[in-house]
Each structure stands twice: as structure tokens, then as C-alpha cells.
PADOGU-798366 format. One record per residue (C-alpha): x, y, z; residue in one letter. Coordinates in steps of 0.05 Angstrom, whole numbers, plus 32768, in hexadecimal, padded with zeros to 4 digits. Layout:
XYZA...
***
This chain:
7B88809B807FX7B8E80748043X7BB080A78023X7BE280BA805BX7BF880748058X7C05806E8010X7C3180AE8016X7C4F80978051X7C6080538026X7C7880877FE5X7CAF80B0801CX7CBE806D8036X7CCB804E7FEEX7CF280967FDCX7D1E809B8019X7D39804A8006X7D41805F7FC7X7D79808F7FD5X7D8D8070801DX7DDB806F8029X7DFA802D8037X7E11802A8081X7E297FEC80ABX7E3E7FF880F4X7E447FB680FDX7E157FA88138X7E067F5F8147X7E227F25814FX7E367F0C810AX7E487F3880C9X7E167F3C8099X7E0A7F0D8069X7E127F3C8028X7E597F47803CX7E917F21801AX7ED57F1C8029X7F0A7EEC8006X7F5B7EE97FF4X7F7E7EE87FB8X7FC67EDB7F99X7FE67EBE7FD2X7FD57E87800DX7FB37EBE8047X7F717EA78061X7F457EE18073X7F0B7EDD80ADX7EE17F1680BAX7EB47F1780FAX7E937F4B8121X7E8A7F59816CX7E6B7F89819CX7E617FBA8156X7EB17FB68147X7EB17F818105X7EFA7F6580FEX7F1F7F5380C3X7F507F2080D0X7F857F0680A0X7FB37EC080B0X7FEE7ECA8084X80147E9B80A7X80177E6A806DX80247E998038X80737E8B8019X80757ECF7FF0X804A7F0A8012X802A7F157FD5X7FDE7F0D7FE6X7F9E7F3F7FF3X7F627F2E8024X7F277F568012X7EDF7F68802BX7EAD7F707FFFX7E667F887FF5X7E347FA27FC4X7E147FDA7FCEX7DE77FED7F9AX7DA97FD67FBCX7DB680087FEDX7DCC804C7FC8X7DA980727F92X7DCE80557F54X7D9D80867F26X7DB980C67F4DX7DFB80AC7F4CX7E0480A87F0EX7DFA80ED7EFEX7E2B81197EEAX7E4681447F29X7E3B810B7F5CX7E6A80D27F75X7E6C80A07FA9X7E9580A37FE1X7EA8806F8017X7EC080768061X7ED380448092X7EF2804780DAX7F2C801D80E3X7F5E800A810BX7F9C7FD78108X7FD17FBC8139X801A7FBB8109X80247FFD80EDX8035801C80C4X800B7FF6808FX7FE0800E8052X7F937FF78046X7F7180088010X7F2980117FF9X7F0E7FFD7FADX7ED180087F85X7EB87FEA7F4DX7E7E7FCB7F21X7E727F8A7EFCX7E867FB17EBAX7ED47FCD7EDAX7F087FBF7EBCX7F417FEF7EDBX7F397FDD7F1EX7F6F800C7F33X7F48804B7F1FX7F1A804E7F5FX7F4B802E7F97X7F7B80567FC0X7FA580458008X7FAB805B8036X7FE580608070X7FD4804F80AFX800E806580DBX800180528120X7FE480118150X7FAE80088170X7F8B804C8157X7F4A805D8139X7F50807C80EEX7F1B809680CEX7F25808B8077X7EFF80A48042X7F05809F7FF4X7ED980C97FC6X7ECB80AC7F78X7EDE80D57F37X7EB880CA7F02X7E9F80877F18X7E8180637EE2X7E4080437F02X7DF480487EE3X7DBA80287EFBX7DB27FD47F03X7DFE7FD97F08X7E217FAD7F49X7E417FE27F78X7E817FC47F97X7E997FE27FD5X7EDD7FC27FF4X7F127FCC8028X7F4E7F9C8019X7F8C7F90803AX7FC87F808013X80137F66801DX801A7F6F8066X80477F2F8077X80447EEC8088X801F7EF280CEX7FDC7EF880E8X7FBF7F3A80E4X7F857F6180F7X7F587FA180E6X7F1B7FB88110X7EE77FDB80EAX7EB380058115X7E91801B80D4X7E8D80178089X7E6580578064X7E4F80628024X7E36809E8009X7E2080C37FC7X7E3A81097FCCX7E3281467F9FX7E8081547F8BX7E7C81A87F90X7E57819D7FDAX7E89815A7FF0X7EB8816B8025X7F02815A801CX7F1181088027X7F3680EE8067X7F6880C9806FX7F9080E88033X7F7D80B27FFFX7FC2809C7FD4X7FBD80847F8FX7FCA80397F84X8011803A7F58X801E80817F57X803880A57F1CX808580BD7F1AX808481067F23X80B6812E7EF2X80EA81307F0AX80FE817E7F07X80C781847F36X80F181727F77X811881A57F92X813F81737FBFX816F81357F98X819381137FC7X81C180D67FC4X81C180A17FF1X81F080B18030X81EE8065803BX81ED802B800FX82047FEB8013X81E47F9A8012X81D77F6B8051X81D57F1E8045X81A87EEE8070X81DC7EB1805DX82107ED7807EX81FC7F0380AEX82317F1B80C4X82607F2D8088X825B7F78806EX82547F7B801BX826B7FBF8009X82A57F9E7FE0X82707F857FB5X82877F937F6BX82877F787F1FX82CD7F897F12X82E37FD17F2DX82987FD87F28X82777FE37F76X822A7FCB7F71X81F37FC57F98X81D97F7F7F90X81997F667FA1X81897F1A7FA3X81637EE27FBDX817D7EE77FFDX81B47F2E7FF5X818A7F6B7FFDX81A57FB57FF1X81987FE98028X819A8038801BX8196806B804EX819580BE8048X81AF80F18077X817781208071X8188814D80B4X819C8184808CX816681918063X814881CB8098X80F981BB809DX80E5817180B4X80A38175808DX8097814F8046X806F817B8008X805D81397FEAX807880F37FD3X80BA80E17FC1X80E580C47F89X8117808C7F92X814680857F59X816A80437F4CX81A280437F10X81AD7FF07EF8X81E77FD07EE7X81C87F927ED8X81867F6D7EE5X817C7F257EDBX812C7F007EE4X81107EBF7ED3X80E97E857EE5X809C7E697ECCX80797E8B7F0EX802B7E8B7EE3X80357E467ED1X80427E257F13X801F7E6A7F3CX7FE47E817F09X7FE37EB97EDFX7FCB7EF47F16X7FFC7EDC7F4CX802E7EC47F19X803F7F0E7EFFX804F7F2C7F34X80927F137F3EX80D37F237F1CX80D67F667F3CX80F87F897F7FX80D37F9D7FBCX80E27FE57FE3X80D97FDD8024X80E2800E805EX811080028098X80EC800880D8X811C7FEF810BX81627FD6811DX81A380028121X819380408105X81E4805A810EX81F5802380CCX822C803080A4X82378012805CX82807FFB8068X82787FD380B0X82247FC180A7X820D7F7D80AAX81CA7F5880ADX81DD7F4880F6X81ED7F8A8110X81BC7FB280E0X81837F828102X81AC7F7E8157X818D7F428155X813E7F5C814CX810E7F2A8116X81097F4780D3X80BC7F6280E4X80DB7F88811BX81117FA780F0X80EC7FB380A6X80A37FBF8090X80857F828084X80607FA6804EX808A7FBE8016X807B80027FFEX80787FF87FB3X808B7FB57F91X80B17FCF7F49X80C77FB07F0EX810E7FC57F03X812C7FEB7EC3X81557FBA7EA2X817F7FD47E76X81CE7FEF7E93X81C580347EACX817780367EAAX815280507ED6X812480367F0CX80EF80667F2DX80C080607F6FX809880907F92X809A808E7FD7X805B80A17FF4X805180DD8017X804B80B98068X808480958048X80AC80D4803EX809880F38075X80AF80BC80A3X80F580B6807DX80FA80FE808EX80DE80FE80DEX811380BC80E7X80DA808380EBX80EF806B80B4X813B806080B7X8142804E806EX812E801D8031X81387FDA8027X81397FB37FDCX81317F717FDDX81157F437FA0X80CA7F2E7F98X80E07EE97F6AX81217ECB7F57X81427F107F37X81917F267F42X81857F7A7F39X81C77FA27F3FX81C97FE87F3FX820180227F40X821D803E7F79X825180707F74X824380A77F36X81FF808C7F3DX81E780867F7FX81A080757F92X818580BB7F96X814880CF7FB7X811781137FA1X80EF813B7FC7X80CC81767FDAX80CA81988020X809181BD8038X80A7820A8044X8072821C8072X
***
């Protein structure tokens, strides 16, 4: 007997040594070795769990800039077998069900250890396109740098999604140590954090803007086509003038993307300034002096660059009905006359430029900038790739 119980106490022991971490979030409170904070702006995050749904809630209300991330937080390595992970051919890889209420908007999951340092290497997004709809999300590690005694971070964060309250119901959060030649394919389609520009020769498609003009808040209801340095037309973003582009893309045969996009800005000129890490701190402080792309979700989709205004580009609608309230990539702009200024547009983001649910971009500054770029010979030109199939 004796000895049946001791190897009953040894498989025990062996099967917590390489458990997988699971929470489903049953009970009436979340558990205690969760965290979950804010950062760079003014959101306040609460996270709370009921009848085995946990809910993330962010109050963003308060927040002047919509530069801020909420975050949950937990570490795992009590719970996975850091010694077996750390092997070479295995990785860790984290799921969650989710589900929000003001698409489209992007989560993202991170990983990382008390010795990271690039915290963008293990985090991707992901686009969640539609309300009120379970999405299951997965990320899988490469070459995650972990060893035994190491913390194990596991997070989900939200990021830059307005100044309103918002919230994310979680039925799950997984994670797993997987052999990479045996792992099944992630899912979700995980998108890398700051993409890389593709070359550009690899786009079949280059097409210039078929609309392009500026609306201004101060005067809603004056068009600013005639908007010029001299003979010079520009497209002139400012505090409160912010350029919108458009592309007639009807013609282009097959609705269906191959991939991201490229949107190409030419400047004219580009002016910054202002001590924002002395009066903000130095992590939310440098993230201003740039221009924010932002997709155009609503309004009057018929706009046209010589009679468009901020009144009848918006018939009337708030601007959370009309544009993302989460820009899709926050750039620093080329600065030199004639440079050039590169985004990729996500792949969901493509694809819903293409399908019509997005009805076009927005630029608008992030900080006290004046960014002008070329019209004309140089039009804002967007790249792509269609899928022939």
C-alpha cells in the first residue's frame, strides 16, 4: 500500500510538473494571481468575472489624447513546464476566447520574462471585426527565450480604442507548451505589432487616391480643396484640419485581399514641437509628434474632394460613428520635401477597404504637428495585391 501511495504521490508530483495553465474563470471573483493595470494615458481598467465569463473593462472617459493601454496580466511559470520549454523545438502558445461590443478593434496578446527587453518580439493583434461575437485567438512563440526559475508573463492588452467605456468578455485564457513540427496552425491570424514595409515591386496593384481632400472641425462647413502654398495644392493636416483620401477600387475584378497594404504619403513640409516628456514622462511623452491613420467607418460614402465638408462628410453622425476610434497605425512622418512616408495597412484593413466597410482613411495629428503632403504628381498612392483564386 505504502508503495502505491508513494507512486501515486511521484505521477501526482510529475503530472504538476508539466500541467498547462488554464483559467475558465469559474467563481465569483478573478483570481488573485491575475494583474491587470493601465499605462501612458488616464484609462482606469477593472476586471471582474461572472457566471465563468471574466470581463475586462476600461473607463477612458477621462483620457484627453487616446493614447493609453489596459492590460491583464499573469505569471505562469508555476504552472507550465519551464524545463521542457525551454528546449529547443518547443514554444508556448496562448489562446483566449473573446468577445467585444465596438468593432472593428484590435487586441493583442504579449509574452515575456523578467530578463525581455524587446517586448515587441512575442506580441501580435489581432482584428476583431464584428459585435457581440465569440472569437477564438491564439499566438504561438518563436524562439522564446525562457529557462528554468524564469517569471512567465502571459497578457491580453487593449490599446487606443477611444475615449469611452469599453468592454471585453473572456470565456477562457490557455496556455500551452507545444512541440513546433506537431502544433497546429494559430487562430485568429496573429499580425505583427509595427509591421515591416514590404518592397515595393512586390504589389502588383499602385493606385492613387480617387479622392483627397481636408475637412476642418472649426468650420464645418467650408470645403478646403483650394488649399495651397502658392500654385502649390496640399493636403494639410493640423490640430484641428484633417486630410481625407478615398480609392475607387471597383475595377480591380476580384473583391478578395492577398495580404496587407501600403499607403504612400509624399511631404511638402512637416513642422513638430513642444516638451511632451517633460510635462507627460518619457514613455507617454514620445509618442507624440506624429500622424494617426485612421479608417473611415461611416458618414457619406458618395464624398467628393471639391464640394466635401466636415458637416456633410459626417450628415450630422458623432465622430465614433463616422471614424474608428482606434487608429490603425500611429507614424512618424518623413520630413524632408518629397520624402516619403510608408504604412501598412493590415490585411482585415485591406480587405475591408476593398469589400466597402471601410470607406476610406483619415490623417489626423497625434501632438501639435502641421504635416503637408503632395497631391497632384504625387498623390497618396495605395499598393496591393489581390488574391487570384
Amino acid at each position: 500500500m505504502k508503495l502505491f501511495i508513494t507512486l501515486g504521490l511521484v505521477m501526482l508530483s510529475s503530472l504538476s510538473i508539466n500541467a498547462q495553465f488554464s483559467d475558465q474563470f469559474e467563481g465569483d471573483h478573478v483570481d488573485d494571481s491575475w494583474d491587470y493595470f493601465t499605462g501612458d494615458g488616464f484609462a482606469e481598467i477593472e476586471f471582474t468575472t461572472r457566471d465563468g465569463i471574466a470581463q475586462i473593462k476600461v473607463d477612458a472617459t477621462n483620457d484627453p489624447f487616446n493614447v493609453w493601454w489596459a492590460i491583464i496580466k499573469r505569471n505562469i511559470a508555476p504552472d507550465v513546464d519551464l524545463e521542457l520549454l525551454s528546449k529547443p523545438g518547443y514554444e508556448l502558445r496562448v489562446e483566449a476566447r473573446v468577445k467585444i461590443r465596438n468593432a472593428p478593434k484590435r487586441l493583442n496578446f504579449m509574452i515575456n520574462t523578467q530578463r525581455t527587453t524587446d517586448f515587441h518580439e512575442h506580441l501580435r493583434e489581432y482584428d476583431i471585426a464584428t459585435n457581440n461575437e465569440w472569437y477564438i485567438i491564439s499566438m504561438t512563440t518563436k524562439n522564446l527565450d525562457v529557462k528554468p526559475g524564469d517569471d512567465l508573463n502571459v497578457q491580453l492588452s487593449v490599446t487606443d480604442w477611444g475615449p469611452d467605456i469599453y468592454l471585453v468578455d473572456l470565456d477562457y485564457y490557455k496556455a500551452t507548451v507545444v512541440k513546433t513540427d506537431e502544433a497546429s496552425d494559430d487562430v485568429g491570424e496573429p499580425l505583427v505589432y509595427h509591421p515591416p514595409v514590404e518592397p515595393l515591386s512586390t504589389f502588383k496593384y499602385k493606385l492613387s487616391a480617387s479622392e483627397a481632400s481636408a475637412v476642418n472641425k472649426n468650420f464645418p462647413e467650408l470645403n478646403f480643396l483650394n488649399w495651397a502654398m502658392g500654385d502649390e495644392q496640399l493636403l494639410t493636416v493640423t490640430s484641428d484640419q484633417w486630410v481625407i483620401l478615398k480609392w475607387n477600387l471597383s475595377g480591380l475584378g476580384t473583391k478578395i485581399t492577398a495580404g496587407p497594404s501600403i499607403l504612400e504619403l509624399t511631404t511638402e513640409s512637416f513642422q513638430k514641437g513642444g516638451n511632451y516628456t517633460d510635462v507627460f514622462g518619457e514613455d507617454l511623452g514620445i509618442e507624440f509628434g506624429k500622424v494617426r491613420i485612421i479608417e473611415i467607418l461611416g458618414g457619406n460614402e458618395d464624398w467628393k474632394s471639391e464640394t466635401v465638408s466636415y458637416q456633410n462628410l459626417t450628415e450630422g453622425a458623432s465622430y465614433e460613428e463616422v471614424f474608428n476610434t482606434q487608429m490603425i497605425f500611429d507614424t512618424e512622418v518623413t520630413e524632408e520635401p518629397g520624402g516619403k512616408t510608408y504604412v501598412t495597412l493590415s490585411r482585415p484593413v485591406t480587405q475591408r477597404l476593398l469589400d466597402g466597410t471601410t470607406r476610406g482613411l483619415l490623417i489626423r495629428p497625434l501632438g501639435a504637428v502641421v504635416a503637408s503632403f503632395r497631391t497632384g504628381e504625387e498623390p497618396p498612392l495605395l499598393y496591393l495585391n489581390l488574391s487570384e483564386n
